[in-house]
N, C-alpha and C positions, 0 to 999 in steps of 0.2 A: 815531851808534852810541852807544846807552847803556852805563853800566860792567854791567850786569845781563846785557845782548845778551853781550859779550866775555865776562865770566865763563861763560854758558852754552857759547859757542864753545869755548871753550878745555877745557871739559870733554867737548862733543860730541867735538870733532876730536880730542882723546888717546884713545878708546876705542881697544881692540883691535881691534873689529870692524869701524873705520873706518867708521862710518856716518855721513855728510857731509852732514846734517841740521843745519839751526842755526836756533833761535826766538829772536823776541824776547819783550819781556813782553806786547806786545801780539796773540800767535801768529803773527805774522808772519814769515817765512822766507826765507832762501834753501837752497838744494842748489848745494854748488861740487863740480867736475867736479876731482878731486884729482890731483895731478901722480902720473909713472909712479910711482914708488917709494912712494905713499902710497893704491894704487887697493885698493876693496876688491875682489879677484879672484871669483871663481865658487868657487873652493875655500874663500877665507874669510868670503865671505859666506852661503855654504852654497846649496844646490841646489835652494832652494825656491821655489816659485811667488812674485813677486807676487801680492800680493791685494788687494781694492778695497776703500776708505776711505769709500765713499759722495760723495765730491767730485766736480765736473765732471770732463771735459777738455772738449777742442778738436773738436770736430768735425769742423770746415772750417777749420781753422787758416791764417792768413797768417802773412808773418812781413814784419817794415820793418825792414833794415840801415840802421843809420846809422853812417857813415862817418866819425868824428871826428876830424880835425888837418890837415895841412897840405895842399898840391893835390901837393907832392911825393908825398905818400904815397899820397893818395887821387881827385887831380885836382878840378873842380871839379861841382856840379849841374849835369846837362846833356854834361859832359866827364870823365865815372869814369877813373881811371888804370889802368892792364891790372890790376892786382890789383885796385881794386874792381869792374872787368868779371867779373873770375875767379869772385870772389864773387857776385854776381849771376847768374853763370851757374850756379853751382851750385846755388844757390835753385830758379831756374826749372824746371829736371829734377827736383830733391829729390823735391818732395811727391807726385809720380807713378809713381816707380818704387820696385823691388823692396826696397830698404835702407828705404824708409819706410814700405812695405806691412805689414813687419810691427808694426808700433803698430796696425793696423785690427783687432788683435783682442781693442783693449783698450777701454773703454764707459764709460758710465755709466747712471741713470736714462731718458736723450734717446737714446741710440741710441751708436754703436759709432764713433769715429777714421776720417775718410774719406780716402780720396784728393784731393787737392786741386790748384789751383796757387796755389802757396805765398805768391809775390811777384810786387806787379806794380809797388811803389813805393818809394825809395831815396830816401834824403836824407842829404848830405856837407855838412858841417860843419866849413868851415875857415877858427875860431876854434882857438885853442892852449889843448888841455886841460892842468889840470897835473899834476905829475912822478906824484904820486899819485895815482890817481881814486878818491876813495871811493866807497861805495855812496849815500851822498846826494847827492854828484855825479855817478854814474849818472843815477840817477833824476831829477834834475834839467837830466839833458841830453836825456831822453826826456821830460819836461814840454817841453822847448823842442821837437825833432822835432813830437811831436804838435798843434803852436801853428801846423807848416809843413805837414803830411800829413795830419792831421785824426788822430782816436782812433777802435779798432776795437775792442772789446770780445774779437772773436777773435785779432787780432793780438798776435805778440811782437815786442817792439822790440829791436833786439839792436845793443849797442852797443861798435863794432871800434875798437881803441885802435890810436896808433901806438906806435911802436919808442922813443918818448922818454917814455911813461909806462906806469905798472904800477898794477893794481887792487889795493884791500886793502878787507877786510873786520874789523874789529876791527885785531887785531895779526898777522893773517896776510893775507900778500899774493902775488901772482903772480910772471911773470918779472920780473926787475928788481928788485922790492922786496927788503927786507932780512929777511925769513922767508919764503922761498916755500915753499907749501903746496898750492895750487891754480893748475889755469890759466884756467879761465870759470865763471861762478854763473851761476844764474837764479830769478827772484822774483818776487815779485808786489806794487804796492803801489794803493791808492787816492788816483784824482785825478779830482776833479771829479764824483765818485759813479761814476764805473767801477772796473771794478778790471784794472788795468793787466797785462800781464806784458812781462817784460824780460830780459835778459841780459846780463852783463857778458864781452865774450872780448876779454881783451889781448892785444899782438901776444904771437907764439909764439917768443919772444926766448934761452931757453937749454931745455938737456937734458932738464932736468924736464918740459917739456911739447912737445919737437918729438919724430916720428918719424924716424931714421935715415934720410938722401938723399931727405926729404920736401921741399919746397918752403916758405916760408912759407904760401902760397894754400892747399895740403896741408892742412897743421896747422893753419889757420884753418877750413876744411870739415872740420877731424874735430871743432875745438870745437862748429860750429854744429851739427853731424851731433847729438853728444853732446845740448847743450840742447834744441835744438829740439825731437825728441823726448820729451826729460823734461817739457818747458812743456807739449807736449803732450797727454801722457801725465798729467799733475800741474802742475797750471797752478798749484793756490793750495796743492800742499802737503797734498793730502787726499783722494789720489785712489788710486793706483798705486803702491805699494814693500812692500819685503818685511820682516819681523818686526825686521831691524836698521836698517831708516829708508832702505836702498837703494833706488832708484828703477829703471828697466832698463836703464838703462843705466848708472848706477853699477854694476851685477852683473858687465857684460864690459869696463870700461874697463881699456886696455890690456891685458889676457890673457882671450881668444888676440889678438892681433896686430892693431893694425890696418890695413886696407888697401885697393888705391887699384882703382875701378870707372870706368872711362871716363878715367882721369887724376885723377878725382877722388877726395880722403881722406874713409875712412869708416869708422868703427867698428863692433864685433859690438851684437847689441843681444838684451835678453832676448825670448824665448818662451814666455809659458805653455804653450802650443799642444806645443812640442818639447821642455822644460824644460832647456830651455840654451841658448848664445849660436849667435846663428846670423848669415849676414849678411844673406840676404833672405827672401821669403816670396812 
């Protein structure tokens, strides 16, 4: 993180109109998924369509959890522990139904967000990451995944912290850290002439970012709900968001409500189609 990245963060994330956009000098970007009391609502982000930036998305998007820390937490490759099952399981349904049907009505040049299935390959990681994860150690723990999984050009790598560390980007960080501001981001970076996309979702460890009598598993399927969609939707940051840098689902995070479909946690998410949050299609 250069001092140029942080000064620009620091100016994005103090707007009024919350728009949780953040460059570096090299355009480079994340969108972090901002904790309850910091979301930019439908009301203040205003009621306007996304509109398209001319950038990809995903067409057939996959996605590869990896599962980083201990086997307590996560069990081992080959032996996922009931919460990384949870996760996995809700992958698997994701990209088929109705909660992710609605991103199919967003395109680019190639054609239009399909239905897919999402995931078919998982990789746990139990090295101990540390207390902080920055964004270079993100990304540097998805250079190592991709070394075990192979690199997919469509895929996001989305990377599940435990309860003994918290993400930071500049000077603002998730649960746990000492400025929480956000609870998951997602990016894009260059490795090896692809261009990667990722995620960062830490556990869901205080208020700011659990739902009331939500489960952890809950609150981890509404961060992936959240990303995933935006990766795909806006894989490099120049595809899909509205005039304040909102993407669509920054428009309905937390208001109205999020909530649970099969057991599983899920967010509202924009429609141009209906021009407001809706939860499927």
């Amino acid at each position: 993180m250069n001092r140029a990245l942080t000064i620009t963060a620091l100016i994005l994330l103090a707007t009024p109109a919350m728009a949780e956009r953040v460059w570096d000098l090299n355009g480079k970007q994340v969108q972090v998924f901002p904790h309850r009391n910091r979301a930019a609502k439908p009301g203040r982000s205003g009621a306007a369509n996304i509109s398209y930036h001319n950038g990809p998305v995903l067409h057939q998007a996959k996605v590869v959890p990896i599962f980083w820390g201990s086997s307590t937490t996560w069990g081992t490759n080959g032996s996922p522990s009931a919460l990384a099952q949870t996760e996995i399981g809700f992958l698997t349904q994701f990209g088929t139904n109705g909660e992710y049907n609605v991103v199919t009505q967003y395109y680019d040049t190639g054609g239009s967000v399909q239905l897919s299935n999402l995931t078919s390959t998982y990789w746990i990681d139990n090295s101990a990451p540390p207390t902080n994860v920055t964004d270079a150690v993100v990304q540097a723990e998805v250079v190592k995944a991709i070394g075990a999984v192979g690199i997919d050009p469509s895929a996001i790598y989305e990377v599940l912290l435990p309860p003994t560390s918290y993400a930071s980007f500049g000077t603002y960080t998730s649960c746990g850290g000492p400025n929480l501001t956000f609870c998951a981001y997602h990016g894009n970076f260059s490795s090896g002439g692809t261009d990667v996309k990722y995620a960062s979702l830490p556990y869901p460890s205080c208020g700011g970012c659990q739902w009331p009598g939500w489960t952890p598993a809950q609150n981890f399927q509404h961060f992936v709900c959240h990303e995933t969609r935006e990766a795909v939707t806006d894989p490099d940051g120049n595809a899909w968001f509205d005039r304040q840098g909102n993407e669509a689902d920054d428009k309905c995070a937390w208001s109205p409500s999020p909530f649970l479909m099969n057991g599983y946690g899920y967010q509202y998410e924009w429609s141009n189609v209906s021009g407001g949050c809706v939860q499927s299609r």
